[in-house]
Residue frames relative to the residue before (quaternion, step in Angstrom):
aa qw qx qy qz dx dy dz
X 1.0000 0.0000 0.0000 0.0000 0.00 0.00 0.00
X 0.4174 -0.7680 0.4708 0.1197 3.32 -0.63 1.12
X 0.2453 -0.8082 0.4969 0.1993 3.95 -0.37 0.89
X 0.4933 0.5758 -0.3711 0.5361 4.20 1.68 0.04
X 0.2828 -0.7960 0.5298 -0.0755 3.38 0.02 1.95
X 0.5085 -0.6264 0.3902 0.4436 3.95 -0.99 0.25
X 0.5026 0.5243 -0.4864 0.4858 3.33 1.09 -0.30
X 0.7626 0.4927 -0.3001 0.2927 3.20 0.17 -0.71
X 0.4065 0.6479 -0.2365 0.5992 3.43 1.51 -0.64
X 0.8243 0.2451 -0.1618 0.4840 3.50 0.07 -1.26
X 0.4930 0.6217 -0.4732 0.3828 3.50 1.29 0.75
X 0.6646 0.5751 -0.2889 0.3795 3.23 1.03 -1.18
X 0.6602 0.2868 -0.5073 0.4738 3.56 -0.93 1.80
X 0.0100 -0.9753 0.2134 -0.0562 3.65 1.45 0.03
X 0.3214 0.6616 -0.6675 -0.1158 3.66 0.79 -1.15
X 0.2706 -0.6423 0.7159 -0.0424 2.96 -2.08 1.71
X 0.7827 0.1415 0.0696 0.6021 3.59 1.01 -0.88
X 0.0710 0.7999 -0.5959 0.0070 2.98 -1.64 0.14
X 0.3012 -0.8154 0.4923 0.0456 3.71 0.05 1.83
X 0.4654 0.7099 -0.4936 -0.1891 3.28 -0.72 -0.57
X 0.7234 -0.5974 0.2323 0.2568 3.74 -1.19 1.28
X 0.4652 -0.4572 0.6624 0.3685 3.15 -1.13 -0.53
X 0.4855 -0.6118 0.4834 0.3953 3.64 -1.00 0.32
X 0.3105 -0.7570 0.5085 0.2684 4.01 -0.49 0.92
X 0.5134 -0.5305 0.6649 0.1139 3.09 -1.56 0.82
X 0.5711 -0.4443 0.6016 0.3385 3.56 -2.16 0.58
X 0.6987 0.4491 -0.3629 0.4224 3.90 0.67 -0.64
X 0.6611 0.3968 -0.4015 0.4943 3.59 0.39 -0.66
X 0.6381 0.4862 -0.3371 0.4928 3.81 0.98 -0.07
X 0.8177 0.2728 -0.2889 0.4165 3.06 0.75 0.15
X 0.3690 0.4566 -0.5165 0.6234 3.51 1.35 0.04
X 0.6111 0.3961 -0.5007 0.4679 4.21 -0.40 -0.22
X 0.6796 0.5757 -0.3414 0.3001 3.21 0.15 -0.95
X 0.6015 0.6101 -0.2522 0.4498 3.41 1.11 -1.80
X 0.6601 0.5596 -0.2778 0.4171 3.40 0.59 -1.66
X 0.8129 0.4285 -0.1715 0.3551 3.09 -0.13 -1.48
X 0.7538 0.1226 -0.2477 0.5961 3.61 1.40 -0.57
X 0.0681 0.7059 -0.6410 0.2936 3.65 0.89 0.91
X 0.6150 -0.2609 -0.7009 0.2501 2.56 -1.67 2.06
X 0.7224 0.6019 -0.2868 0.1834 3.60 0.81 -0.19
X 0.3045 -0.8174 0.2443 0.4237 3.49 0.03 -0.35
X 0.5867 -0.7198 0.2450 0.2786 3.17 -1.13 0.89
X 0.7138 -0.4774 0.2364 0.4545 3.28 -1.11 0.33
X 0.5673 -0.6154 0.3375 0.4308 4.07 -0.31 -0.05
X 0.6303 0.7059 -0.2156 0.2407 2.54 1.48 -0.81
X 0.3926 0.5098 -0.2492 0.7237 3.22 2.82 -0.43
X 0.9207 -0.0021 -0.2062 0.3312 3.35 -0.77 -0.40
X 0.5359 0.8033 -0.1427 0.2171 4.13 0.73 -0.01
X 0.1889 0.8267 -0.5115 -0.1390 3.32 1.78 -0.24
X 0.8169 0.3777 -0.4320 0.0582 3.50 -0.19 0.25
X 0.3356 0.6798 -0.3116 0.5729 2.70 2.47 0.11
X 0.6413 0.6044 -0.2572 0.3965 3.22 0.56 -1.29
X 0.6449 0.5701 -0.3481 0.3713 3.39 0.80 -1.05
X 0.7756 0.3640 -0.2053 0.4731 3.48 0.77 -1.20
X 0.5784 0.6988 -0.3445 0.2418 3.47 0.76 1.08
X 0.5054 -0.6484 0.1756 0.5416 3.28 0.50 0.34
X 0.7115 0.4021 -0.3598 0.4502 3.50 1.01 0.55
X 0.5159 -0.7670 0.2381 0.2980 3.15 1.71 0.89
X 0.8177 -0.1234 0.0576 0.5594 3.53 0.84 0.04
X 0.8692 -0.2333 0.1691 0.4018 3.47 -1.25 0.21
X 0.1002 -0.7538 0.6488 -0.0273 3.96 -0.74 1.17
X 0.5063 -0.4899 0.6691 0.2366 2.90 -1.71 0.04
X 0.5077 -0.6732 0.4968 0.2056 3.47 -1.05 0.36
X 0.7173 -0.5021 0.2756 0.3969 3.90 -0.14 0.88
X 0.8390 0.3323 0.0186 0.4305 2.87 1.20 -1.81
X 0.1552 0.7854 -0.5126 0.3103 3.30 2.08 0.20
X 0.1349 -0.6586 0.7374 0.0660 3.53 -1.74 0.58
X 0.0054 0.8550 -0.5037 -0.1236 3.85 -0.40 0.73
X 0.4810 0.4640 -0.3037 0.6791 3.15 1.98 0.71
X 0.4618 0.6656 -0.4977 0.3098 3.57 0.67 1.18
X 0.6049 0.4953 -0.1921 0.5932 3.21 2.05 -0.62
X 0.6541 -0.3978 0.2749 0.5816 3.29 -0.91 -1.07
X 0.3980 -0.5811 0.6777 0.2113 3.61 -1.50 0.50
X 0.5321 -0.5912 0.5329 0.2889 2.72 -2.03 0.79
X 0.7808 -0.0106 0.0498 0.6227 3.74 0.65 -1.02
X 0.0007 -0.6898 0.7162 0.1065 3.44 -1.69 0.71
X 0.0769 -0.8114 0.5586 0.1535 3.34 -1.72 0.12
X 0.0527 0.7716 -0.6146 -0.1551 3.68 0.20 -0.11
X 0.2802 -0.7264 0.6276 0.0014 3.29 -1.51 1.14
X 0.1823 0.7359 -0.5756 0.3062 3.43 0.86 1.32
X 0.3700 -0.7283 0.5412 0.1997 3.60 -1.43 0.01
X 0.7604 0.3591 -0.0986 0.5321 3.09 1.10 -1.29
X 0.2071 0.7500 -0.6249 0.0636 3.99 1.01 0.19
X 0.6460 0.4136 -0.4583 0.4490 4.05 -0.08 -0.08
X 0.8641 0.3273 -0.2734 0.2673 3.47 0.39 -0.69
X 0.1973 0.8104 -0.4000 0.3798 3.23 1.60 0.88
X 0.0898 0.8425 -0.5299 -0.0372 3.58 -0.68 0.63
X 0.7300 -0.2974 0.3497 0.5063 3.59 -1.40 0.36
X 0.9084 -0.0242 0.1542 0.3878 3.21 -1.74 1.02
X 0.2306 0.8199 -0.4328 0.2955 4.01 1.20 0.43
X 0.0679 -0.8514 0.4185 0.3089 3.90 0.33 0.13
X 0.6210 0.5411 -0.3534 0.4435 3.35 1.62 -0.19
X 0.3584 0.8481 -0.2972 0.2529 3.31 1.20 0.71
X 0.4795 0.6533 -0.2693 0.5204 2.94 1.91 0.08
X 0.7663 0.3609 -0.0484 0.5293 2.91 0.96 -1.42
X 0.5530 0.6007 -0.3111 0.4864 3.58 1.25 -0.29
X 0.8091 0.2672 -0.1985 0.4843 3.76 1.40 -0.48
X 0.3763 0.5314 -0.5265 0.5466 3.27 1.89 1.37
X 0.5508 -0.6132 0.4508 0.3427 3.25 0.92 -0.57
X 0.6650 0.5580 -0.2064 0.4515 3.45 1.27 0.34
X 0.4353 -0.6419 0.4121 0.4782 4.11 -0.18 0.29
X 0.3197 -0.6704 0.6510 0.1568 2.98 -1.49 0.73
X 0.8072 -0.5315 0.2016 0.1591 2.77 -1.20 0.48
X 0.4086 -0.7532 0.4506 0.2502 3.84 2.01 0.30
X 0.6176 0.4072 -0.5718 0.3547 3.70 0.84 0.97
X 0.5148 -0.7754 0.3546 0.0898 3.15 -1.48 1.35
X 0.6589 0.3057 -0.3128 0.6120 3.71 1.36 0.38
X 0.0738 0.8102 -0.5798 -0.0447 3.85 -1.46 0.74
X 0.0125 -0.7438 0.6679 0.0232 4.19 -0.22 0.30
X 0.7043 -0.4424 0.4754 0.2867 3.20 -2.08 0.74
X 0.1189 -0.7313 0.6510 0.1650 3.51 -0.64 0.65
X 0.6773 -0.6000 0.3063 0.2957 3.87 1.13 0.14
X 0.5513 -0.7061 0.4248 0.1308 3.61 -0.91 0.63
X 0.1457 0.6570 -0.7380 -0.0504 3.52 -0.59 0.35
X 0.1829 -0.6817 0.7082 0.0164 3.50 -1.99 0.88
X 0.1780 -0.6498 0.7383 0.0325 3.55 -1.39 1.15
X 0.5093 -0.6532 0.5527 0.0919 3.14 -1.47 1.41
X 0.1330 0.6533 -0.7293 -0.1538 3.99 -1.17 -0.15
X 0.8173 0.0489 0.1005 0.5653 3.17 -1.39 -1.14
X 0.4931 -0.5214 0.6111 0.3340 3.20 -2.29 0.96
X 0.3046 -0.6942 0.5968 0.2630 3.48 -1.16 0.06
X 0.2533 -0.7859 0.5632 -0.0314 3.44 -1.08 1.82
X 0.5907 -0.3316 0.4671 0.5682 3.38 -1.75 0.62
X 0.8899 0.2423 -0.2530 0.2923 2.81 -2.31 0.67
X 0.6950 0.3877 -0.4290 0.4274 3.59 0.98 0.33
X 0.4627 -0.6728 0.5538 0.1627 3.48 -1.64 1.17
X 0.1612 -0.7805 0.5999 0.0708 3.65 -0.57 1.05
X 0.3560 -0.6953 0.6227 0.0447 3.27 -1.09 1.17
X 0.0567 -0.8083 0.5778 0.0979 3.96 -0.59 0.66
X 0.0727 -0.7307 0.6744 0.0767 3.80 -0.35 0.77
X 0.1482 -0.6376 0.7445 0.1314 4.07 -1.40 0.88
X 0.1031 -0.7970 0.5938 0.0388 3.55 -1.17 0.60
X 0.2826 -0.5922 0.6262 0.4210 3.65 -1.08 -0.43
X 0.0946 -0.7292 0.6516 0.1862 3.45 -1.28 0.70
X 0.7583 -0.5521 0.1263 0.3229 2.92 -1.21 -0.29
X 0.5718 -0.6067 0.4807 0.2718 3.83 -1.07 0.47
X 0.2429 0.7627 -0.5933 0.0853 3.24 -0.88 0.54
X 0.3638 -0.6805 0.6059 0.1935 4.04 -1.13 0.90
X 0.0232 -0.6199 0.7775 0.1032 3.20 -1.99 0.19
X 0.2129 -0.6471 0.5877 0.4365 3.67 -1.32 -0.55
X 0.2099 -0.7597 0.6154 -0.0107 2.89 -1.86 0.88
X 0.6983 -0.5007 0.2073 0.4677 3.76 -0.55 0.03
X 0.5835 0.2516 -0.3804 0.6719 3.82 0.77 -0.32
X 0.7690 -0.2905 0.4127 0.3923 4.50 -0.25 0.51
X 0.8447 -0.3375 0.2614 0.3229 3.16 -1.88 0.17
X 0.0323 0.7722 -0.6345 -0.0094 3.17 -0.08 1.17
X 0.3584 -0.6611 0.6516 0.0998 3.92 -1.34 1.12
X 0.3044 -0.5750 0.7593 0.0169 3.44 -1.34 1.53
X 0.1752 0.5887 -0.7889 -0.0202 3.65 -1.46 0.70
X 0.2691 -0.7854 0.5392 0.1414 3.07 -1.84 1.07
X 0.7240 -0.5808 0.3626 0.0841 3.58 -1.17 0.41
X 0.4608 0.8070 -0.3628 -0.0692 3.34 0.22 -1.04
X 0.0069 -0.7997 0.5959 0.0726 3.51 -0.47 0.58
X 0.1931 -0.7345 0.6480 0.0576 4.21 -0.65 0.91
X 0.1015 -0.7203 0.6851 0.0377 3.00 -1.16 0.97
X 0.1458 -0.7066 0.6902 -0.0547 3.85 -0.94 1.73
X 0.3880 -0.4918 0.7501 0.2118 3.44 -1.95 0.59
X 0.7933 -0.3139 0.4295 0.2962 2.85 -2.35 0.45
X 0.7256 0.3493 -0.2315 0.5458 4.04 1.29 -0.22
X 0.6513 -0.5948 0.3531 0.3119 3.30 0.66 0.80
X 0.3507 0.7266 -0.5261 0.2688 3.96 1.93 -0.17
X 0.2078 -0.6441 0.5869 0.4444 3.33 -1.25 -0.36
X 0.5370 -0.6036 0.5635 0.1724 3.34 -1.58 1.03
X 0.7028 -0.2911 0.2618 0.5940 3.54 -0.08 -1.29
X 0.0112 0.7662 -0.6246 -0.1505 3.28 -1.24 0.14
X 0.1124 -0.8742 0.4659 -0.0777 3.33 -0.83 1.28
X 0.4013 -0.8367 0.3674 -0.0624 3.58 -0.77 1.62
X 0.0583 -0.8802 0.4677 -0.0551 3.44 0.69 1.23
X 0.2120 0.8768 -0.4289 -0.0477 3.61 -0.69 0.85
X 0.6005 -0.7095 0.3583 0.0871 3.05 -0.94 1.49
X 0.0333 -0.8221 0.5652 0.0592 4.14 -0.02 0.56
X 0.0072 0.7454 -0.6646 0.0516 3.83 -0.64 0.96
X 0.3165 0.7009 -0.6302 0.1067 3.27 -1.04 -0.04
C-alpha cells in the first residue's frame, strides 16, 4: 500500500514561498567572503575589483555559497494554508501546510541536500527565491515503507539566469 495520496501527487510543482533580495552590493560580498574564508584570505576574486576583473568572471563574484537572504529581504511570501496548525517535529507537516492529509507516518530525518550551480551572482544583481514541492517517491526499507518527499527551492537573478537550485529531502516512514 502506497503512503503518496492523489492529493499529494497533485501537489508536486507547488510554489510554497517566494524570497526576493535586495540588489547585493561589492560589500555584502565581501564581508561573506571574509567569514567564510576567515583566518585566511579570500580569493580576489571576492573582495578585489581589480583582480577580479582579470578573471574569467570579469570582476567581483559572490561565492557559491553566498546567501543574499541572510540579512534583510526585500519581499517574502509563503503560500501555505494551514500555518497555525503546524506542530513541533510533526511529519505531516508538509502536507499539513498544502492543506491536504499527510500521510499519518510517525518518524522523519533529513535525507540530505544536493545543490546545482548556474550563474555567479554579481554586485547589483536581485535574486529571486522560488520553494516548491517536488516530487514524492517510496522504497522499502528495514522498519517498512519508508516515503522520500522532495523540496526544491531555485534561486533566479533579475535575468531569469538560474543561480542555484537546491534539493532537500525529507525520509518518514
Amino acid at each position: 500500500m502506497s503512503n503518496i495520496s492523489e492529493a499529494m501527487k497533485a501537489a508536486v510543482g507547488t510554489v510554497t514561498g517566494r524570497t526576493v533580495s535586495y540588489p547585493v552590493s561589492e560589500s555584502d560580498i565581501r564581508k561573506w567572503a571574509l567569514a567564510v574564508y576567515y583566518p585566511g584570505q579570500p580569493p580576489a576574486e571576492f573582495i578585489d575589483a581589480a583582480a577580479a576583473a582579470k578573471t574569467i568572471h570579469g570582476g567581483i563574484v559572490a561565492p557559491e555559497d553566498f546567501n543574499p537572504f541572510a540579512w534583510i529581504t526585500a519581499g517574502h511570501e509563503k503560500f501555505i494554508k494551514n500555518a497555525g496548525k503546524l506542530e513541533n517535529n510533526n511529519p505531516d507537516n508538509p502536507e499539513i501546510a498544502l492543506g491536504i492529509d499527510g500521510p499519518g507516518l510517525k518518524f522523519q530525518m533529513n535525507g540530505g541536500m544536493v545543490c546545482e550551480y548556474g550563474v555567479r551572482i554579481k554586485p547589483g544583481d536581485v535574486i529571486t527565491s522560488e520553494s516548491s514541492v517536488g516530487e514524492y517517491s517510496e522504497r522499502e526499507g528495514r522498519l517498512g515503507l519508508m516515503l522520500f518527499s522532495r523540496g526544491i527551492s531555485t534561486w533566479t537573478n533579475q535575468n531569469g539566469e538560474l543561480v542555484k537550485r537546491t534539493t532537500g529531502t525529507l525520509i518518514r516512514y
